[in-house]
N, C-alpha and C positions, 0 to 999 in steps of 0.2 A: 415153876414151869408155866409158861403162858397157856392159855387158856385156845384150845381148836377157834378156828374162827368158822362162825355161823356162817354158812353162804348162802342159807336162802331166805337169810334174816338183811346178809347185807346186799344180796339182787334187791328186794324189797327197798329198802334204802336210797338204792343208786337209782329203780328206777322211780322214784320221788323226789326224789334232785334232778332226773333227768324229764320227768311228767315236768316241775315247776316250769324248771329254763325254757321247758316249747311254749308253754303259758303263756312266758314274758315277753316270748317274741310273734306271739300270734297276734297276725295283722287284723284280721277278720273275724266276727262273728258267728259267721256260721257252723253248725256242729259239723259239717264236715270239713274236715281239717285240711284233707287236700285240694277241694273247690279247686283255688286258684294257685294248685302248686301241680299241678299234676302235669299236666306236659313238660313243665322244665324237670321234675323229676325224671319222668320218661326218658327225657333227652339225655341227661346226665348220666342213667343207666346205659341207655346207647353206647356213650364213649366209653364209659367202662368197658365194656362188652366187647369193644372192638379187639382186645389183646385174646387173645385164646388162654383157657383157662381149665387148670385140673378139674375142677368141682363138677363143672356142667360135663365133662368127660367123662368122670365118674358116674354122674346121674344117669346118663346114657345107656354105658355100657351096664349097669343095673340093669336097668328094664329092656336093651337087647337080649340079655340073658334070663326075661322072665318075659317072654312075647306073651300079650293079652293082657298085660298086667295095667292095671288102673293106679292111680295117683291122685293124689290129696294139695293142693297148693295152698297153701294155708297164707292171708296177708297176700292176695297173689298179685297186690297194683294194679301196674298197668300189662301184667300176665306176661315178664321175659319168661319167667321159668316155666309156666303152663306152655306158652308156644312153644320153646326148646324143644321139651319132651312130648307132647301131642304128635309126631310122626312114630314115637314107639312106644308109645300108651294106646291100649284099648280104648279109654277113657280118663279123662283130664276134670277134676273140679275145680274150681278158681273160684276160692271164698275170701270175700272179702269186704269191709262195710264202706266202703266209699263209693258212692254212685259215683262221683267225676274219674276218679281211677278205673271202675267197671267200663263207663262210655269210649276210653280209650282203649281197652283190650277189646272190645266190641268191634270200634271201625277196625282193628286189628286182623279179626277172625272173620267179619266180612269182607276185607279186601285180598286175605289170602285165600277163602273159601274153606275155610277147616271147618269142619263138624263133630269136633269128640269134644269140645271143651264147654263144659257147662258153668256159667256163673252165677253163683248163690253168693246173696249178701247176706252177712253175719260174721261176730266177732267171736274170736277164739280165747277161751277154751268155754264161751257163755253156750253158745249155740251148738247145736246134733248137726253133728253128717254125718251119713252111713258110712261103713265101713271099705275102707279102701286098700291094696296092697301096699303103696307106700305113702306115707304121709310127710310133707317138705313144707318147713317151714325156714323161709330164706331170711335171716335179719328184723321177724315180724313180730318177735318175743318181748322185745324190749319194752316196750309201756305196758306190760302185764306185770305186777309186781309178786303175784302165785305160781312162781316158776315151775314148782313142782306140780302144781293143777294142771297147767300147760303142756308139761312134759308127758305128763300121767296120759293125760286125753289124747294125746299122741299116738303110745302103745298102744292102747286101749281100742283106737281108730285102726291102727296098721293092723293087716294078718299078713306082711313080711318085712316091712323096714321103717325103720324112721330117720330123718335126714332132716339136720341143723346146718345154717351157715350162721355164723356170727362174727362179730369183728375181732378182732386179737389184737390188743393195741401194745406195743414196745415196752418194755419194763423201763427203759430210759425216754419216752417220748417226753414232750415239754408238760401237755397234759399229764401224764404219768408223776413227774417231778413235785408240778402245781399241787395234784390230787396228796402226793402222801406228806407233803408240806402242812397242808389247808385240812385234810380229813381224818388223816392220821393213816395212812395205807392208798396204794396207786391208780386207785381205780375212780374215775368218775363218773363212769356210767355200768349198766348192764354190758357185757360182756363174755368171750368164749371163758377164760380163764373162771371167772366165776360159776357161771356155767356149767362147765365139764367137773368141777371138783361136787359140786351140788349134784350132778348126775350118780357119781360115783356114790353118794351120800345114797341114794335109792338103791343103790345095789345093781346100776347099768353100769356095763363097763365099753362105752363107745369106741370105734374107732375114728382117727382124725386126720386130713389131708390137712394141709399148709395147702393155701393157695400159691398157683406156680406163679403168677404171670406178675408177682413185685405189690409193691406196696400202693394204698389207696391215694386219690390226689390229693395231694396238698390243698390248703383250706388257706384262705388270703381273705383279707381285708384292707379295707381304702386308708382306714389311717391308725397310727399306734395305739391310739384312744379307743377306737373299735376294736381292735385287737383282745386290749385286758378288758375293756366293758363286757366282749366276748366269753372270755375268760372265768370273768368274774360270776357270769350268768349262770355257766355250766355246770361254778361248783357251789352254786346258791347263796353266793356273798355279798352281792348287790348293794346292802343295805349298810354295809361297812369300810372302811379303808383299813381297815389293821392289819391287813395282808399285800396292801398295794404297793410299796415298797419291793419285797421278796418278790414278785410277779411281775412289776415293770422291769426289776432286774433280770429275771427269767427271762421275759421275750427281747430284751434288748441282747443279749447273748444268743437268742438262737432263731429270731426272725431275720427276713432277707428282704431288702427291700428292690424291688425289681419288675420294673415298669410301674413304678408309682402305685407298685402295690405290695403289702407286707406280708410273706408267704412264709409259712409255717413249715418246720419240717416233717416228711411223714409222721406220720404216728402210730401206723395198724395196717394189718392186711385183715384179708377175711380165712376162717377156720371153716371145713365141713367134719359133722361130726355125727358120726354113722353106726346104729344100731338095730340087732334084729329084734324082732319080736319070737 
């Protein structure tokens, strides 16, 4: 009989293969990573956003049913989720360490005129914030390799809920294929699926929405060579061809090329994954 698989041995793992690859393709110097990414971020989020979606329904209707209640945004960027929720929060924190992502929810909160949202920079699970009814943490887990330090400080922070969105990527997606090809099992990076079995390991038993509104956009590149160099980065193989073969084969079977760009099929939607305290 094989042997349980570790999952907060192999989040750890994944995200050290997922810390290298941002390494390798970090443009800039400066310690703050999103400097000079952050409005296209923002942007990107916008179009997302534009589909209507369960999660942020859920979060909602939460805190309509718990009027006065305060909120924890943990990773909050450039603050979709802080503002979402700020018309049925008492109180909104949006922690996060990137000054150029704070400067953006700023002229945010100044042009709409809201006053519940306070922003404190600090990285989770290093730094204190007081104690808040729910604590959300939207996709902000992944470069923390102490999943369960993360999660713990969570509880610990809520006195009524805690609220994960993470990605759920296709048990057949290309990455998927690549990953249990190359690593020996489907996963390249941090993930729900990792995630929620590691929670259950703590003795939480979360509940989970599927995201409604379809799967995330497809990810393209200018040529086949950027593709698997792509490829190769994510699952920290850089340094080798012994797998180049299997992989060019892979994306030649399931990349599309269109408009002179080579687009990938989906490979994930996002998970919310909801517990009380």
């Amino acid at each position: 009989m094989e042997a349980l698989t570790d999952w907060y041995k192999l989040w750890n793992q994944l995200c050290e293969i997922q810390n290298k690859a941002f390494g390798r393709k970090k443009e800039y110097s400066e310690d703050d990573f999103w400097k000079h990414k952050a409005r296209h971020f923002d942007k990107m989020v916008d179009e997302r956003w534009e589909k209507p979606d369960s999660s942020r329904d859920f979060l909602i209707q939460k805190l309509k049913d718990n009027p006065g209640a305060t909120l924890l945004d943990i990773g909050a960027g450039t603050g979709k989720w802080s503002l979402l929720v700020s018309p049925y929060a008492a109180k909104v924190t949006a922690l996060d360490p990137s000054l150029a992502m704070q400067e953006i929810l700023k002229e945010k909160i100044q042009k709409q005129g809201i006053n519940n949202i306070d922003i404190v920079t600090g990285t989770w699970p290093r730094d204190y914030v007081a104690s808040h009814d729910f604590v959300l943490a939207s996709h902000s887990m992944y470069g923390v390799p102490d999943f369960k330090a993360f999660a713990d400080k969570m509880s610990a922070t809520a006195t009524k809920a805690c609220i994960m969105l993470l990605r759920a990527p296709f048990a057949d997606s290309v990455m998927a294929i690549a990953s249990r090809y190359v690593l020996g099992q489907p996963y390249d990076s941090p993930n729900f699926q990792v995630a929620y079995n590691a929670l259950l390991g703590m003795d939480i038993y979360p509940d989970v929405i599927m995201e409604a509104a379809g799967t995330w956009p497809a990810w393209t590149h200018d040529s086949f060579e950027e593709a698997l160099d792509d490829l190769k980065n994510r699952l920290n193989i850089c340094e080798t061809s012994q797998y180049d073969d299997f992989l060019s084969d892979l994306l030649e079977k399931h990349l599309i090329l269109k408009d002179c760009k080579f687009v990938w099929p989906s490979g994930n939607r996002s998970a919310l994954v909801y517990w009380e305290v």
